[in-house]
C-alpha positions, -999 to +999 in steps of 0.1 A: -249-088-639-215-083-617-183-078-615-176-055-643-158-026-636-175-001-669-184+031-664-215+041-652-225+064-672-260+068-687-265+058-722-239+033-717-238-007-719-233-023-684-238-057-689-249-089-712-271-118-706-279-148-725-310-169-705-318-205-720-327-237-706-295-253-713-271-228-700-242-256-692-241-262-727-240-224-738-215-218-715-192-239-733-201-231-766-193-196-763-161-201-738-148-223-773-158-199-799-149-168-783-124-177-759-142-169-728-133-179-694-162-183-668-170-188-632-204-198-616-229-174-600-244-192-571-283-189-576-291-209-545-303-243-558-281-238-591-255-220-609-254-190-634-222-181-651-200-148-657-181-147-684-146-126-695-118-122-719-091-147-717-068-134-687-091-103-682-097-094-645-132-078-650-163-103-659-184-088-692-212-112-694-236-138-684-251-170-696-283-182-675-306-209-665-339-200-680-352-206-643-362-189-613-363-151-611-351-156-658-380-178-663-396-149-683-366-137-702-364-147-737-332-167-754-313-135-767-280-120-756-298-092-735-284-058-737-286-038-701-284+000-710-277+028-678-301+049-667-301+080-646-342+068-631-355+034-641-388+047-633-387+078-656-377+057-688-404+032-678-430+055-681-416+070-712-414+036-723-445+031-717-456+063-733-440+059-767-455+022-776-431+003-760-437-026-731-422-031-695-419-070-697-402-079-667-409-054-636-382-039-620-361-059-594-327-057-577-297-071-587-264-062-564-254-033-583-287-018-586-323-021-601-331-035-640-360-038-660-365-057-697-389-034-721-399-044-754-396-015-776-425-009-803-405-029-830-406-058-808-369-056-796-359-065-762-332-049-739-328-045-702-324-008-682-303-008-659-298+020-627-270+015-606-270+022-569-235+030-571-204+029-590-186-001-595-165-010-569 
């Protein structure tokens, strides 16, 4: 997640991810179908990507290396929904059947989790420190 400029606003979508070993390869494949530009994400030892509309200024996705701190995430575009308190809708998660399957941790415009529901469908929460800048 970063550099989108949506609002934050709970209930809302803030971001999309697609993790997968071959993310070089993704990356293209979508920037062809759909017309995406991208740019890298610097990860340290590799590169991410953020993706946007043809001559939009704001990026509205990502495709990742299923590496480092994605090893765990599973090969589908993950939805990150806003949330007023991670840790409230964790426990009510929790509560109603569902599963926390990757712990919080920060990203630079906040704090996400990914939860299984009690279908089985993934999706990440997301609780921003702060609006969009």
């Amino acid at each position: 997640m970063a550099d989108n400029q949506w609002p934050v606003v709970p209930g809302t979508v803030s971001w999309v991810d697609l993790t997968a070993p071959d993310a070089g390869r993704l990356r293209d494949f979508y920037c062809r179908v759909i017309g995406w530009e991208h740019r890298p994400v610097d990860m340290g030892a590799y590169s991410d990507y953020a993706l946007r509309p043809p001559g939009a200024e704001h990026f509205v996705a990502g495709v990742c290396h299923k590496q480092g701190p994605n090893a765990s995430l599973p090969p589908v575009w993950l939805v990150y929904f806003i949330v007023d308190n991670l840790d409230a809708s964790l426990s009510a998660c929790r509560e109603l059947g569902g599963k926390v399957l990757v712990e919080p941790r920060t990203v630079g415009e906040g704090i996400f989790a990914v939860i299984g529901d009690p279908a089985g469908a993934v999706c990440a929460l997301h609780q921003p420190t702060a609006a969009p800048q």
